[in-house]
N, C-alpha and C positions, 0 to 999 in steps of 0.2 A: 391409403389415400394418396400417398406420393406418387406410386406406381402407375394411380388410375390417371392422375393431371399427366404423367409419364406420358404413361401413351397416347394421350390425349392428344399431347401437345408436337406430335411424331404426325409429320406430313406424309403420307404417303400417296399421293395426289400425283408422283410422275412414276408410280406402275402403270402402264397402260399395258393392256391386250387385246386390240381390237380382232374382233371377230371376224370379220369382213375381211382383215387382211391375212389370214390364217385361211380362209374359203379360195383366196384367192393366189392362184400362183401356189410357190415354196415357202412351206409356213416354218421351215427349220427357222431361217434366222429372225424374222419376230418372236419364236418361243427363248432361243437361245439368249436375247436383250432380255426378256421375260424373266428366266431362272436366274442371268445377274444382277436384276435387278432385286428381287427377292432377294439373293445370296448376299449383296452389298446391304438391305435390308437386315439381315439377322445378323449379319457384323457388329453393324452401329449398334444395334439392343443389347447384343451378348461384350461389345466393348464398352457400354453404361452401367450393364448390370456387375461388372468386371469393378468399376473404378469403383460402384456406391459398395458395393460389398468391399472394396478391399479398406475404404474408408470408416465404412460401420464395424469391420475388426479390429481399427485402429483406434476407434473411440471406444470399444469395447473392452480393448487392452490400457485406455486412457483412465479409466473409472474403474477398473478392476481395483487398484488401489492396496495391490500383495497380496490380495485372496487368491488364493491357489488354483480355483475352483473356475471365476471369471475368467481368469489367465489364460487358461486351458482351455477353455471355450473361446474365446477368441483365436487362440493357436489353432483351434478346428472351424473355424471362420473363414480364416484367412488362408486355412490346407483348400479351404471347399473352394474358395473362390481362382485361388490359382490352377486348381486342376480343372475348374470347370476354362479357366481359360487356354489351357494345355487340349481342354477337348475340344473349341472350337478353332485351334489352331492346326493341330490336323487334322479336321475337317473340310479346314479350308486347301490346305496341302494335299489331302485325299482329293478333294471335287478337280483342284487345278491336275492334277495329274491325272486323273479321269479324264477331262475336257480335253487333254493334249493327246493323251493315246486313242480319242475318237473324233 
């Protein structure tokens, strides 16, 4: 339910791709505004999803309460969350060095 007001409440109202300007003339640099826009786009999601996860292992780890068992699952919470932000980090280091050697 969080998730859903999440993205609910996520503007994305200044992706534009007009068509018309893509028919007309070089459509390179409208698509290239286009895929950074996107790409600034799945930043901000993947650095939300980054912060409530790293938060909800910390509340996890809060209310574990010396069970061995919570403990540990928050330890593989807080693994999942930092790798998944190691993978959108180079991604992003992958795409920019893409964009610069073409």
């Amino acid at each position: 339910m969080l998730l859903m007001h999440l993205f609910a409440s996520i503007d994305l109202t200044h992706i534009s791709l007009p068509i018309a300007a893509l028919m007309a003339g070089d459509p390179l640099p409208q698509l290239n505004k286009f895929v950074q826009q996107i790409e600034t786009t799945v930043r901000i999601v993947g650095g939300t999803v980054f912060l409530i996860a790293v938060a909800v292992a910390g509340i996890m780890r809060m209310v574990a309460f010396g069970n061995e068992r919570r403990v540990a699952l928050s330890n593989m919470a807080l693994t999942a969350a930092v790798v998944g932000l190691i993978i959108m980090l180079m991604a992003t280091a992958l795409s920019q060095f893409i964009g610069k050697a073409f």
